[in-house]
C-alpha positions, 0 to 999 in steps of 0.5 A: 732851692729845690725840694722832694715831690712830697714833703718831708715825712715827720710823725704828725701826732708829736710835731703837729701842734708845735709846728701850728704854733711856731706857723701853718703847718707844713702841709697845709702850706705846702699842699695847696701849692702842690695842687696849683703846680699839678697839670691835672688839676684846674691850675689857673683856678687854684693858682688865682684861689691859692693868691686871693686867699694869700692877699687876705691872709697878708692883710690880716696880719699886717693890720693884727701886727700894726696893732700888737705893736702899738700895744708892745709900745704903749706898755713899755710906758706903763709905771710898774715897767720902770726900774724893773728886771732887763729882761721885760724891756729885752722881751718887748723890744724884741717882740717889736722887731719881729712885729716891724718884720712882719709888717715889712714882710707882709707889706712887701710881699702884698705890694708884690702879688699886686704887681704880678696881678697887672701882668697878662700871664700873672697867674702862669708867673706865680706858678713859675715863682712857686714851683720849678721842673725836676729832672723828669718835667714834674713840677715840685714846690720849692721849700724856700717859697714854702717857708717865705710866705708863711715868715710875716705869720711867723714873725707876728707869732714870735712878737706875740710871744715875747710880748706874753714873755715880758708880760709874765716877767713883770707880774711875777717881778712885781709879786716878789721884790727883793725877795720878798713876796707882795701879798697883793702883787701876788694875788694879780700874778696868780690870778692872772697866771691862772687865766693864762693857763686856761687861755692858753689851754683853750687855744692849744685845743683849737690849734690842735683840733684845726689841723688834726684832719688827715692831709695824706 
């Protein structure tokens, strides 16, 4: 799939911290390729920075998935989820499919930069992956690479979500049953939703300030 020499221009300062969230934001992904398929630069060195530092960041999140999974498993087996709304058990079902994903994604993309690693001219064939020739001779990212590794942190964030969606549905289900609100059921869901908020607050403002340099 081919892509502009550029990616697409979007406004930064209304996408940007969404972008983070859903995966590395575009132009972080998709300038360090950029810079590999540029002839200007030093290519085997970026190329072999731009695969060490994909390798570590596929181990990271397959052993981070591996234990959300396992977290996603032992709650669907806590008490309070028995014969409680659908909806939690859809949620975590549904967060373990993306965190198998993930695994899967993270597993089979690993075991495929191993295998380039054993040819004489790896490096040379990761660049042949990652980019193609336009019309003119330059070499251009391609937008599918772009997206595909970035799909196992993709999927690892998707099952975070939904774990953290269930996990609000069973507080605030529990706090009011039949209608009717369960003081102390009540004070755990507020509290927690409470903690939630800030949590999620301070980490909105990582995500935020961890990107919000100028990648022009």
């Amino acid at each position: 799939m081919e892509a502009p020499l550029n990616p697409p221009k979007v406004p930064l300062s209304s996408v940007k911290s969404f972008a983070a969230e859903i995966a590395s934001p575009w132009i972080v992904a998709w300038e360090p390729i950029k810079s590999l398929l540029d002839p200007t630069n030093d290519q085997d060195d970026l190329t072999r920075k731009w695969y060490e530092a994909k390798l570590a960041e596929l181990s990271f999140t397959g052993l981070t998935s591996a234990l959300l999974a396992s977290l996603i498993s032992g709650a669907m087996q806590w008490p309070t989820t028995q014969n409680t709304t659908w909806t939690i058990q859809a949620c975590w079902y549904g967060g373990l499919m993306f965190i198998v994903a993930s695994i899967a994604s993270a597993t089979q993309q690993s075991i495929m930069l191993y295998r380039f690693n054993s040819h004489p001219e790896h490096l040379s064939r990761v660049r042949g992956m990652l980019g193609y020739y336009d019309s003119v001779g330059r070499r251009r990212p391609r937008l599918v690479q772009v997206f595909v590794w970035q799909i196992p942190v993709m999927m690892l964030r998707f099952g975070i979500y939904l774990f953290l969606v269930g996990l609000f549905i069973l507080l605030w289900h529990a706090a009011i049953k039949d209608g009717v609100w369960q003081p102390d059921e009540r004070k755990i869901a507020v509290m927690v939703s409470a903690i939630a908020a800030f949590a999620l607050f301070c980490h909105g403002l990582s995500v935020y300030f961890g990107y919000s340099g100028d990648f022009d």
